[in-house]
C-alpha positions as CSV (number, residue, x, y, z in Angstrom):
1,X,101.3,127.1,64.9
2,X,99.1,124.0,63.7
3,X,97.1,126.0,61.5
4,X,100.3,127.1,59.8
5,X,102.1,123.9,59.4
6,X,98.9,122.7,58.1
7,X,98.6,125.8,55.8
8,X,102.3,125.2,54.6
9,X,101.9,121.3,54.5
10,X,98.8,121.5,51.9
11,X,101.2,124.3,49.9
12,X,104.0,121.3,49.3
13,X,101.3,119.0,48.5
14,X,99.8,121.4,46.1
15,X,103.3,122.2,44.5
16,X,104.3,118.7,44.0
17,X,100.8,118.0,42.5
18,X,101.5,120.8,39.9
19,X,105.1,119.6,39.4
20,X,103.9,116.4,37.8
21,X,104.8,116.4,33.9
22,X,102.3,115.8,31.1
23,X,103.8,112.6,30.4
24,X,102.7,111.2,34.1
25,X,99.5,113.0,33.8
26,X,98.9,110.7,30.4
27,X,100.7,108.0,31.9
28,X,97.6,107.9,34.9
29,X,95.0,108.4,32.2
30,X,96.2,105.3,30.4
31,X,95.8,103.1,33.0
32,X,95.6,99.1,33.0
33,X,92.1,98.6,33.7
34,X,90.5,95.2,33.1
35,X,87.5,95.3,31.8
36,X,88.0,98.4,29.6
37,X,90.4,99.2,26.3
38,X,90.8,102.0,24.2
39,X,90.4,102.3,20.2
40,X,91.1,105.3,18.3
41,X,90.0,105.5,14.7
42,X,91.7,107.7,12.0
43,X,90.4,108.2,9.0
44,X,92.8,110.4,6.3
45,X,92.7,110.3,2.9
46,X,91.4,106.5,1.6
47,X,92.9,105.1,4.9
48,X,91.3,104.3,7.8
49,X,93.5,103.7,10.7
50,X,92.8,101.6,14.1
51,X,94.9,101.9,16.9
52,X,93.7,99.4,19.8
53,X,95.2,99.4,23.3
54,X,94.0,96.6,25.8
55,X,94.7,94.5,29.2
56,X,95.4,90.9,28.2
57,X,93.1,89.9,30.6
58,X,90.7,91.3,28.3
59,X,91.2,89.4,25.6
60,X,93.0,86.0,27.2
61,X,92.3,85.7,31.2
62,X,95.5,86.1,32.0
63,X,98.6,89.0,31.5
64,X,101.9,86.7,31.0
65,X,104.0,84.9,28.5
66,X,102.2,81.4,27.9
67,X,103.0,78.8,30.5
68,X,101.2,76.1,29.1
69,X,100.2,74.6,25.7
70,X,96.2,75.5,26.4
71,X,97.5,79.3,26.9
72,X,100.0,79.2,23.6
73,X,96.5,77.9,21.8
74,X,94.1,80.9,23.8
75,X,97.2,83.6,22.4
76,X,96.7,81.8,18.8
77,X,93.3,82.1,19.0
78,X,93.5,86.2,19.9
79,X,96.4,86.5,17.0
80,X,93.6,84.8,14.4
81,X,90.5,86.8,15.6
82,X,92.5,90.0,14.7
83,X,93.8,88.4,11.3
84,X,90.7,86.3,9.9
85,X,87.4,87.4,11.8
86,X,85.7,90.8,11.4
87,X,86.3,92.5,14.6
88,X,86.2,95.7,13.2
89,X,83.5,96.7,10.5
90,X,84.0,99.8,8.5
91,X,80.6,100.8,6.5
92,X,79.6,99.0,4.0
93,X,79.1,101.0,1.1
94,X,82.8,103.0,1.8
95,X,84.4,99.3,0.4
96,X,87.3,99.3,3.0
97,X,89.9,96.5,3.0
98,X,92.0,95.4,5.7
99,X,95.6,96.1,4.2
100,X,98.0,95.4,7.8
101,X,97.5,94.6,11.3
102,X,100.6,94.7,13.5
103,X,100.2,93.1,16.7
104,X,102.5,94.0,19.7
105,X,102.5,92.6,23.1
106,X,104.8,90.0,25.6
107,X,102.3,86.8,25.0
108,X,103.6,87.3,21.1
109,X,106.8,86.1,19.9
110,X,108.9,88.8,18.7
111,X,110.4,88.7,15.0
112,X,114.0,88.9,15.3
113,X,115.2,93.0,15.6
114,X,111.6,93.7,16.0
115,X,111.2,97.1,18.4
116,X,110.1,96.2,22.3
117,X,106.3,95.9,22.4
118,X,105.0,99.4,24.1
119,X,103.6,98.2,27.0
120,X,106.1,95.6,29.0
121,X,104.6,93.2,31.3
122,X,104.8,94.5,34.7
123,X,104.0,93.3,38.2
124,X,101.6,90.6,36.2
125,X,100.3,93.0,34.2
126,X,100.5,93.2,30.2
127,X,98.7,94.6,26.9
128,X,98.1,94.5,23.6
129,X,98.5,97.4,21.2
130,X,97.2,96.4,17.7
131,X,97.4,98.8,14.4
132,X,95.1,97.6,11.9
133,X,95.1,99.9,8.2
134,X,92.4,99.9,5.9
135,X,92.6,101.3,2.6
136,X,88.6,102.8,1.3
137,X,87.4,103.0,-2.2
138,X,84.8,105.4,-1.0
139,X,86.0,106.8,2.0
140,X,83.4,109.6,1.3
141,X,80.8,107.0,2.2
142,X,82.5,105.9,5.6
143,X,80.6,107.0,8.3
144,X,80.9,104.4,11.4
145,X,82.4,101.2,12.8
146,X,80.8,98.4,13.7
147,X,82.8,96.7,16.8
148,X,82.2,93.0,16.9
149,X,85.2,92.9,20.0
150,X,82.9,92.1,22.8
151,X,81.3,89.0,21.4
152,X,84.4,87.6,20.8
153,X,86.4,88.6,24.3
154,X,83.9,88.4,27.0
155,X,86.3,90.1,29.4
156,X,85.6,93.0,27.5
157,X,83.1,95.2,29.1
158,X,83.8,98.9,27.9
159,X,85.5,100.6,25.0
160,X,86.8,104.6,24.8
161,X,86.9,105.6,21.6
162,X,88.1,108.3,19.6
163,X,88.0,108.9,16.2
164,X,89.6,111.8,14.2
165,X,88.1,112.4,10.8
166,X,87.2,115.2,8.0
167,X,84.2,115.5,10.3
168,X,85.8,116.4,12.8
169,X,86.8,115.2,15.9
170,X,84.5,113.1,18.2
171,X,84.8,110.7,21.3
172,X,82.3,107.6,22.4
173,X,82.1,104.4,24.6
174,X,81.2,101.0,23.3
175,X,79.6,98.2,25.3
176,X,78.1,94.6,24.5
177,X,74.8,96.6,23.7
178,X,76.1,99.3,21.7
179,X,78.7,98.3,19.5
180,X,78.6,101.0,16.7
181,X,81.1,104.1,16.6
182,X,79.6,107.2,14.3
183,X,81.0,110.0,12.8
């Protein structure tokens, strides 16, 4: 009788396992894990798209609305390192120009109708989900990204990356001592 229940027991379990949608299955793949963000990299036609996902902790030391006028200047800091500094390098000789970066998170004062960020703060935890758009003169000629993201956020210790381009598709993980996607 046991050995039955047990039997019937690890059934349910296996059931409800395969009952879970694809939208919780990605939903436990993009988990908040400090120390690690994701980039994916698109490159179509003359533009070359970034789409960065990270925990503020990252990129701030801490995941909630400034409290304080040292945090409001660390958030100002992050919102000019995206706009002014070269965190993201396209090659050289492809002559890419950063066109747009949209920043979206809870530490970032909204615009007025501006959609929800994607990522709420929850239980102390919060993101950032960037789109940067470059537009190439010789997108022929663009062949990898230099990532200059760990130099400037410490916190930062991996980054997934996937990148989606006439070559194909690839995947690769950046640290502080490989900083350089290629495709």
């Amino acid at each position: 009788m046991k050995t039955d229940m047990r039997k019937l027991t690890g059934f349910l379990v296996f059931l409800v396992s395969c009952s879970f949608s694809s939208h919780t299955i990605a939903q436990a793949l993009d988990a908040h894990v400090h120390g690690v963000a994701t980039l994916q990299v698109a490159v179509d036609a003359k533009v070359l798209s970034l789409s960065f996902s990270s925990p503020l902790d990252n990129l701030l030391s801490f995941e909630h609305k400034p409290r304080n006028q040292a945090e409001v200047k660390q958030v100002q800091n992050m919102i000019n390192a995206f706009y002014k500094t070269n965190l993201f390098v396209p090659s050289k000789a492809a002559q890419c120009k950063l066109q747009t970066v949209n920043l979206e998170s809870v530490v970032i004062k909204k615009k007025p109708n501006a959609p929800k960020p994607q990522h709420e703060e929850t239980a102390g935890h919060a993101d950032l989900d960037a789109e940067l758009v470059y537009t190439c003169n010789n997108v022929k000629d663009l062949r990898d990204l230099q990532v200059n993201l760990f130099k400037t956020f410490p916190n930062l210790h991996q980054l997934k990356v996937e990148i989606v381009s006439a070559h194909g598709q690839s995947a690769t993980q950046l640290t502080p001592t490989n900083t350089q996607a290629v495709w």
